[in-house]
N, CA, C and O of each residue as an XYZ file, in Angstrom:
624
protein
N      83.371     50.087     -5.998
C      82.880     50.751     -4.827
C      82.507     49.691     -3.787
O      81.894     48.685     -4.143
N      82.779     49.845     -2.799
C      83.189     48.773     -1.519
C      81.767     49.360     -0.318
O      81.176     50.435     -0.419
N      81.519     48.298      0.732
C      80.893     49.084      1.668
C      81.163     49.553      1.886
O      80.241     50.366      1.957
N      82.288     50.171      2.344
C      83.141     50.583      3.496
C      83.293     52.091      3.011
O      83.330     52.979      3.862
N      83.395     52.443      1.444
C      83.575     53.733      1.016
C      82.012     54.494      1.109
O      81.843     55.699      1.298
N      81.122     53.646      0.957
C      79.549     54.209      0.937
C      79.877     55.115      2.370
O      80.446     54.673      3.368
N      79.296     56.652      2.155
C      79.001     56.845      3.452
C      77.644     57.487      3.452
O      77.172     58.019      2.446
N      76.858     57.403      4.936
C      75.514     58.113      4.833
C      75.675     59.661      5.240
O      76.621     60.331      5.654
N      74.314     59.932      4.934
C      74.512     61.678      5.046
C      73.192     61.614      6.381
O      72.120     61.030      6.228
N      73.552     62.260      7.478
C      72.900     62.495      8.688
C      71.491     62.972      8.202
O      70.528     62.657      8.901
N      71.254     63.819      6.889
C      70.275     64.590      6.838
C      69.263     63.902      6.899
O      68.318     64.411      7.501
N      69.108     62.776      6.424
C      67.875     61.580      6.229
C      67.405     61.085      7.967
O      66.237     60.871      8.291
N      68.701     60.967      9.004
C      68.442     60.678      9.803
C      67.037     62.288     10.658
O      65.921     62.292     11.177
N      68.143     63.367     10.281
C      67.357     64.631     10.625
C      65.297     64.716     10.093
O      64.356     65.319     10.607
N      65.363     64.082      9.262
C      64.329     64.432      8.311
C      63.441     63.295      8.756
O      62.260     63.624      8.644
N      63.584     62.200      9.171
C      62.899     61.090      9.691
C      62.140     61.846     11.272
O      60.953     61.912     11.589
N      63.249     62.280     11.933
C      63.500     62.807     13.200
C      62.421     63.741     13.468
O      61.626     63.470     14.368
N      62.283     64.973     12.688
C      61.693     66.012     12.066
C      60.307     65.557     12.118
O      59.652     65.791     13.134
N      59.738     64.875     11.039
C      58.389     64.540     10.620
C      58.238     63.367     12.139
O      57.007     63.347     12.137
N      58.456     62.847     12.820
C      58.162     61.818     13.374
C      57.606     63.160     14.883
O      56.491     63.198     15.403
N      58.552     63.878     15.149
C      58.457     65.062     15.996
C      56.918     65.715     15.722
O      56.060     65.812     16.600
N      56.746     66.162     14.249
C      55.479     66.921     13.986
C      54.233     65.735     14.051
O      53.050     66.014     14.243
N      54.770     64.363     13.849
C      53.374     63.714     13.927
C      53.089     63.675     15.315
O      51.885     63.775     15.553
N      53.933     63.543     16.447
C      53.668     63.138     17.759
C      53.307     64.470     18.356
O      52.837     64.463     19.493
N      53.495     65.787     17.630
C      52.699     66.665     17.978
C      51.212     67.056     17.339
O      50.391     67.921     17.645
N      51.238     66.051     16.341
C      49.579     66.345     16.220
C      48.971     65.521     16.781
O      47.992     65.991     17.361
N      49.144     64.074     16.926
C      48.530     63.568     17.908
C      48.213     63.645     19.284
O      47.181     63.138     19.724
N      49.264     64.415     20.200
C      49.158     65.296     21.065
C      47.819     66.396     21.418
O      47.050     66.533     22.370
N      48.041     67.165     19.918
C      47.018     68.406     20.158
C      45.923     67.314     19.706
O      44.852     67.844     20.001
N      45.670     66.123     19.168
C      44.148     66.050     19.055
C      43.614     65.350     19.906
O      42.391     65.466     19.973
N      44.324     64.319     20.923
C      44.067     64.052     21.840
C      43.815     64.699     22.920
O      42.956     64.271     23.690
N      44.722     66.198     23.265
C      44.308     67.357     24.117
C      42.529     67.796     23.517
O      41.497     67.374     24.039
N      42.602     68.581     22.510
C      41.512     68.538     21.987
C      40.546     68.428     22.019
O      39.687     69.308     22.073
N      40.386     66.906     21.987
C      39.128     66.271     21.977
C      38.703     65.867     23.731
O      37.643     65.361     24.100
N      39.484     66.134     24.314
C      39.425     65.863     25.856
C      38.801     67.574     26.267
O      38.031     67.660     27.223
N      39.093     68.542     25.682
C      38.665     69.652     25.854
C      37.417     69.949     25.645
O      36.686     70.469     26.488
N      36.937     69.488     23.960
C      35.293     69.551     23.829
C      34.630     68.762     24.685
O      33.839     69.329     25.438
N      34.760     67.475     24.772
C      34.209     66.768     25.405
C      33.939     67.299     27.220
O      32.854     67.216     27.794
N      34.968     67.722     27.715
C      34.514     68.885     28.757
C      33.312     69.925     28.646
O      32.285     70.100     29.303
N      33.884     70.546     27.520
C      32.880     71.604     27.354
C      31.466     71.177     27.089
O      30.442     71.716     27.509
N      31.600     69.915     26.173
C      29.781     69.393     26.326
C      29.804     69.104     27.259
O      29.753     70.251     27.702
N      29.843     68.500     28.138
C      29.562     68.000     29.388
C      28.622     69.172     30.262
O      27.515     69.068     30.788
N      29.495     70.222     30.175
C      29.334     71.543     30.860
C      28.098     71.938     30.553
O      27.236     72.001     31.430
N      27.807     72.306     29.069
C      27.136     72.989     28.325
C      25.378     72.135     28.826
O      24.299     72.683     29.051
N      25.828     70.363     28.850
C      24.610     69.299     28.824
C      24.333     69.713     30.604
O      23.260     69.644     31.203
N      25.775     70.175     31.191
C      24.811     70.008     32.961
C      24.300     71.548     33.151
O      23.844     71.737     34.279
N      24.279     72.561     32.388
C      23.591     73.706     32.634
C      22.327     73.537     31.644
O      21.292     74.161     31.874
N      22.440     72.691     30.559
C      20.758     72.699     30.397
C      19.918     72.120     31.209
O      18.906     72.560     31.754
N      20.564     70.798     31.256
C      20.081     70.388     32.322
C      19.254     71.085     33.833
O      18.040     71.200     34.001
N      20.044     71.361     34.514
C      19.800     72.387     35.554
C      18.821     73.349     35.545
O      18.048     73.561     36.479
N      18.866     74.251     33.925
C      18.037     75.119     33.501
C      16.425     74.640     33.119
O      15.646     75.497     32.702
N      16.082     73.536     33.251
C      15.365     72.835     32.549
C      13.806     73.594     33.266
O      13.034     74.522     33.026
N      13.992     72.550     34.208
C      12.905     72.895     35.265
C      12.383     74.539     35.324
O      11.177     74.702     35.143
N      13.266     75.822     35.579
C      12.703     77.159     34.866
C      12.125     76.882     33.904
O      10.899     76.915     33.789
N      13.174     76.464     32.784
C      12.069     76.758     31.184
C      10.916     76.033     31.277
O       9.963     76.481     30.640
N      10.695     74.681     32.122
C       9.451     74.375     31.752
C       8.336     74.903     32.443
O       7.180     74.704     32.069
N       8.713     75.724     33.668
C       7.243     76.529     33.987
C       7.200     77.550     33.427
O       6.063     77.998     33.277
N       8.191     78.259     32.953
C       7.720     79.652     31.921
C       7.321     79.346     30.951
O       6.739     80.297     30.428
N       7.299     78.216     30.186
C       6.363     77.528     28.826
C       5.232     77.122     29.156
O       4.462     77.319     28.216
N       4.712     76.636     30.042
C       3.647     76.198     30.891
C       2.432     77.641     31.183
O       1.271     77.729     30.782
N       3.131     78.502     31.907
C       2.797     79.716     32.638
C       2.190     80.534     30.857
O       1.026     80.760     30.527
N       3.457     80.796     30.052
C       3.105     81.895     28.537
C       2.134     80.728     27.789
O       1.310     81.183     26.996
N       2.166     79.052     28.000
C       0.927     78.381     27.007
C      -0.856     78.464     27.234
O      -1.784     77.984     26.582
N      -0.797     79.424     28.642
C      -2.002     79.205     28.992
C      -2.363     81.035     29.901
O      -2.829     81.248     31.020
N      -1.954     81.909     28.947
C      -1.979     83.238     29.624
C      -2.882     83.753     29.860
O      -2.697     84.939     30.133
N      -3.964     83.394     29.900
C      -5.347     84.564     29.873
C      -6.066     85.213     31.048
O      -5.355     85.635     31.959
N      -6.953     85.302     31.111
C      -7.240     86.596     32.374
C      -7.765     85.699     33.546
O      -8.755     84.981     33.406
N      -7.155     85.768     34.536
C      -7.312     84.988     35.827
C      -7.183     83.274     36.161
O      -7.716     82.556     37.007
N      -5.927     82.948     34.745
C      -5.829     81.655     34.948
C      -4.644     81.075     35.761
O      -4.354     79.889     35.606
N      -3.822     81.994     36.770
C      -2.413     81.689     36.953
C      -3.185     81.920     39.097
O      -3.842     82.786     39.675
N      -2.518     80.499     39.526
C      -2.989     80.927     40.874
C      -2.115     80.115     41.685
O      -1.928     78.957     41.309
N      -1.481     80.572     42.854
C      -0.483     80.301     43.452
C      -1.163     79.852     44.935
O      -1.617     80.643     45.761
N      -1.124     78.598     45.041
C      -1.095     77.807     46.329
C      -0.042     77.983     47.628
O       1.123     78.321     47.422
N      -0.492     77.756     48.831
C       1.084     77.658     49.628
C       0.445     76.081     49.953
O      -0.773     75.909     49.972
N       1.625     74.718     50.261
C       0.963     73.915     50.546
C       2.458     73.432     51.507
O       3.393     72.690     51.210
N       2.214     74.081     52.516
C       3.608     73.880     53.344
C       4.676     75.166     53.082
O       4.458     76.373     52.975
N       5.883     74.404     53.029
C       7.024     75.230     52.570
C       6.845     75.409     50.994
O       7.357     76.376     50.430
N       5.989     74.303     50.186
C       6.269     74.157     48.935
C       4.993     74.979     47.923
O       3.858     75.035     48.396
N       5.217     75.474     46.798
C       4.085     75.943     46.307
C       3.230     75.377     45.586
O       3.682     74.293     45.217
N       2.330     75.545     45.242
C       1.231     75.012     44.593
C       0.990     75.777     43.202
O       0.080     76.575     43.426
N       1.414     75.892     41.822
C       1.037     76.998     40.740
C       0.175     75.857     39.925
O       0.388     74.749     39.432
N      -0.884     76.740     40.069
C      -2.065     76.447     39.039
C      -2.337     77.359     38.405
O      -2.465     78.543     38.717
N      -2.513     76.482     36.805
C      -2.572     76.863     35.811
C      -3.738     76.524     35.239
O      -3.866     75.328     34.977
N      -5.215     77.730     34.793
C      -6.028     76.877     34.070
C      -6.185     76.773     32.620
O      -5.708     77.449     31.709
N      -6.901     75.851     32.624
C      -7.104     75.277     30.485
C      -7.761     76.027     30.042
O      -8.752     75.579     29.466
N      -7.596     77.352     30.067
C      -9.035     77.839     29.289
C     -10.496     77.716     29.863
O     -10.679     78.245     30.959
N     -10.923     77.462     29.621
C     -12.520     76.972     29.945
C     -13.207     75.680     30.048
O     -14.414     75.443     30.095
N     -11.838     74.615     30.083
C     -12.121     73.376     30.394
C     -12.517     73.084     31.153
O     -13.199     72.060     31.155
N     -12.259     74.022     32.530
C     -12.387     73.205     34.022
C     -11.389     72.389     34.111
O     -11.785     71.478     34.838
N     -10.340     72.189     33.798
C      -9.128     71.688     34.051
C      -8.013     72.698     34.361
O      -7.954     73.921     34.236
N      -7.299     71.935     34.730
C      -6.163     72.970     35.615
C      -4.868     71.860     35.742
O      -5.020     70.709     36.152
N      -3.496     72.472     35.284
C      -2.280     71.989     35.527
C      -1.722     72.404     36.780
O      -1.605     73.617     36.953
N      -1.454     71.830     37.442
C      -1.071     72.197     38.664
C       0.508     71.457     39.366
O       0.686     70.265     39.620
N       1.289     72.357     39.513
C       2.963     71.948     39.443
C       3.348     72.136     40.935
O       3.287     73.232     41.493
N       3.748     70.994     41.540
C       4.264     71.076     43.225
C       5.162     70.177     42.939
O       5.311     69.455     41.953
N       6.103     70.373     44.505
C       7.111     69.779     44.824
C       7.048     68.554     45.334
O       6.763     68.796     46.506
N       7.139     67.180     45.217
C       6.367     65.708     45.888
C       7.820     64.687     45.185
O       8.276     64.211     44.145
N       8.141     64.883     47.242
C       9.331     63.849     47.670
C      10.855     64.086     46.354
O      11.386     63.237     45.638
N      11.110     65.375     46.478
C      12.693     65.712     45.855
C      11.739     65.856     44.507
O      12.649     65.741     43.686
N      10.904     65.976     43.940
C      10.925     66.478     42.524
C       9.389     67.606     42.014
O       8.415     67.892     42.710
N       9.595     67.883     41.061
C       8.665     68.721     40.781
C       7.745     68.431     39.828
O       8.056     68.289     38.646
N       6.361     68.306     40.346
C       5.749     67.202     39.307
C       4.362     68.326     38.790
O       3.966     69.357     39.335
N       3.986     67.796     37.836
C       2.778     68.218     37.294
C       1.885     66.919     36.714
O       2.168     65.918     36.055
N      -0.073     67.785     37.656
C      -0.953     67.001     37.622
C      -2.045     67.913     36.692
O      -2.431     69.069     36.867
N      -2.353     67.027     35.738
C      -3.439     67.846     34.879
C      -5.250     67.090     35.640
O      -5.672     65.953     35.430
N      -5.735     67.859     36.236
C      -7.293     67.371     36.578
C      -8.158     68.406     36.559
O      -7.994     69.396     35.846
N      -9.350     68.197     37.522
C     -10.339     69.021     37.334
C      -9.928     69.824     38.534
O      -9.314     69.442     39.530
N     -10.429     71.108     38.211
C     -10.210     72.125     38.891
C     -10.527     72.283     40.167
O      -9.631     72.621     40.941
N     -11.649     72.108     40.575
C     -12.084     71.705     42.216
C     -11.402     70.185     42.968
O     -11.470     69.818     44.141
N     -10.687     69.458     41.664
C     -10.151     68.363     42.344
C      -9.139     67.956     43.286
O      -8.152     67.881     42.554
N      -8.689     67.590     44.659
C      -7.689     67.595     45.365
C      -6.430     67.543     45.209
O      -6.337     67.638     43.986
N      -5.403     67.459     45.603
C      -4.267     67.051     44.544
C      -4.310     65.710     44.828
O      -4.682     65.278     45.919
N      -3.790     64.719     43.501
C      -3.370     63.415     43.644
C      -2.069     63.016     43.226
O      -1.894     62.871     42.016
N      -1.182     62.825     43.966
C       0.045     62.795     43.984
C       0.134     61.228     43.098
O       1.127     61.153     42.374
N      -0.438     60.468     43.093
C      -0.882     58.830     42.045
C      -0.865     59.733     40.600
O      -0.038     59.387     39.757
N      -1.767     60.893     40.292
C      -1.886     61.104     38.839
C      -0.456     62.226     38.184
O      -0.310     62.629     37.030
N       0.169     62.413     39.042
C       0.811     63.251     39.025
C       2.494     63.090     37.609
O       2.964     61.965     37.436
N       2.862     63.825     37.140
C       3.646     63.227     36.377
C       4.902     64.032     36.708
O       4.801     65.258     36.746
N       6.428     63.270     37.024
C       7.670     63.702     37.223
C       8.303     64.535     35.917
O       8.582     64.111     34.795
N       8.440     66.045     36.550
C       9.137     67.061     35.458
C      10.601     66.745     35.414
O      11.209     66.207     34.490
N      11.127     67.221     36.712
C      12.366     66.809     37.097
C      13.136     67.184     38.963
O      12.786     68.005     39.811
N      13.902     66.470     38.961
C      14.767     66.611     40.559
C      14.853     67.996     40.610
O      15.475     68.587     39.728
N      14.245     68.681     41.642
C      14.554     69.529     42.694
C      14.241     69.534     44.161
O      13.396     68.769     44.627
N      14.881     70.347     44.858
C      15.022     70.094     46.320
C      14.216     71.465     46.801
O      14.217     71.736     48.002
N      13.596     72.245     45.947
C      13.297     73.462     46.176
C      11.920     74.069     45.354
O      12.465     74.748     44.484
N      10.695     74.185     45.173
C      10.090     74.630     44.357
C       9.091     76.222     44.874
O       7.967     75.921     45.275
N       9.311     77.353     44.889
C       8.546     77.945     45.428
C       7.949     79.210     44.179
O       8.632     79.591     43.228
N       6.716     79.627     44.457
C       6.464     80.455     43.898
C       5.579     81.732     44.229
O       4.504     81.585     44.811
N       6.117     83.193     43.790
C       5.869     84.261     45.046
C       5.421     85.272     43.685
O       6.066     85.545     42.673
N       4.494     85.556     43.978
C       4.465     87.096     42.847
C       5.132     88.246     43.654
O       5.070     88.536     44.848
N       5.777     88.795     42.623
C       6.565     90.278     43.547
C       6.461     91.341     43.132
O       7.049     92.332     43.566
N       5.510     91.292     42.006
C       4.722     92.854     41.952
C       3.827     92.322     40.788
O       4.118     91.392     40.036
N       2.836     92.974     40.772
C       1.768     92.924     39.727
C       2.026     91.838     38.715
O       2.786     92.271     37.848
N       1.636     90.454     38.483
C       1.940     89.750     37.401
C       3.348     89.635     37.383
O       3.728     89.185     36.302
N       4.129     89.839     38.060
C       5.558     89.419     38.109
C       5.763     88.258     38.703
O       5.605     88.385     39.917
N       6.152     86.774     38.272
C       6.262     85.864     39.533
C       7.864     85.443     39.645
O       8.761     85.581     38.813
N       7.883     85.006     40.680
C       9.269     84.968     40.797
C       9.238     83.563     41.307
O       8.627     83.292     42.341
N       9.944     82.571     40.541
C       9.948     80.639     40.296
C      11.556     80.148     40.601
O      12.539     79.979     39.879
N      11.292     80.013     42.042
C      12.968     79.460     42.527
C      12.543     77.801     42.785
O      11.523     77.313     43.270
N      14.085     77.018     42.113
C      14.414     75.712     41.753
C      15.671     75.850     42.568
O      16.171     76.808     43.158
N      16.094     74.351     42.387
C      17.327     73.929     42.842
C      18.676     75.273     41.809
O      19.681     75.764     42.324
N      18.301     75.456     40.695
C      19.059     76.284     39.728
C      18.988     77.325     39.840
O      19.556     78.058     39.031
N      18.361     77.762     40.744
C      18.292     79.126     41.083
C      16.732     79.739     40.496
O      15.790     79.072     40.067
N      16.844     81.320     40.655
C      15.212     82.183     40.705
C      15.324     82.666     38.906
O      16.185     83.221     38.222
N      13.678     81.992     38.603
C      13.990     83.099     37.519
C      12.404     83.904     36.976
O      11.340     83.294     36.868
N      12.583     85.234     36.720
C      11.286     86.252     36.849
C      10.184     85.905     35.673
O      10.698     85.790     34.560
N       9.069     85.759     35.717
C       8.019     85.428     34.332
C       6.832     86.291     35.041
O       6.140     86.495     36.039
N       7.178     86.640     33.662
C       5.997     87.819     33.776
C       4.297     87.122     33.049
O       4.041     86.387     32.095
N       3.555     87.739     33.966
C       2.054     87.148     33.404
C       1.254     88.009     32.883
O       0.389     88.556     33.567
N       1.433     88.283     31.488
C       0.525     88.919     30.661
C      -0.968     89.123     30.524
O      -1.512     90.045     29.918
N      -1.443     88.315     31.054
C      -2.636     88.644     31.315
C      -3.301     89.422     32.574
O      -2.770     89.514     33.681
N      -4.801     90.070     32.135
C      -4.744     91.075     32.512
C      -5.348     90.961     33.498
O      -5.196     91.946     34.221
N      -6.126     90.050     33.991
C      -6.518     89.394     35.175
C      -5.655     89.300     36.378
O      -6.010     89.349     37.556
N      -4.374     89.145     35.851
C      -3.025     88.982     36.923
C      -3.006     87.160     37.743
O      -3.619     86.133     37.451
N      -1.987     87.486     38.835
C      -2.102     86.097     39.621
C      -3.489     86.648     40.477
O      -3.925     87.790     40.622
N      -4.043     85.165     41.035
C      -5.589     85.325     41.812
C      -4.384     84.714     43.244
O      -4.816     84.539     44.383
């Protein structure tokens, strides 16, 4: 048997062809893939984000609910929500100072001090309006969202 009589059979060429086809399509879909989740977190991280600032005055507002502790400042365009401690004589108090929304924990008759004050997060917008009985309504850069004040005192 000579070279020349050897002959090959195409199918091996087919079958190389084949599997080389299905690998360059899975690498394909996992590179699509993973470019896809990675979108979607992105997405998912800039709407918590965004959302943030709401959730933290409605946690703020339901940690300290009791009868006549929720009181709404106007201090300009921007609002003033004070929140008191219970019976500390202290009071949290959340305004808008230079693009962000900060909260100052002091004494209750005390002025605001924008020095003690601590950065929540960036907004361009902080206002706060009651719109019916214990209903307040808390618009951010992310938009308005409604918290209701359970106590029976209401906003002062």
């Amino acid at each position: 048997m000579s070279f020349k009589d050897k002959k090959t059979s195409p199918l091996g060429l087919y079958s190389i062809g084949i599997a080389a086809l299905f690998l360059i399509g899975f690498f394909l879909l996992l590179i699509f893939g993973a470019q896809n989740y990675r979108g979607a977190v992105a997405a998912q991280h800039a709407n918590d984000d965004s959302r943030v600032l709401l959730s933290y005055v409605s946690t703020c507002l339901k940690s300290c609910d009791g009868e006549g502790c929720v009181e709404i400042r106007q201090d300009g365009d921007s609002s003033v929500l004070v929140i008191a401690d219970g019976d500390t004589g202290f009071t949290s108090r959340l305004y808008l100072l230079d693009g962000n929304l900060v909260e100052e924990y002091s004494e209750t008759d005390a002025p605001l001090d924008p020095e003690n004050a601590e950065i929540i997060g960036e907004t361009g917008v902080f206002l706060v309006e009651e719109v019916q009985d214990g209903l307040l309504a808390v618009t951010t850069d992310a938009g308005k969202s409604y918290i209701y004040v359970r106590s029976e005192g209401g906003v002062q």
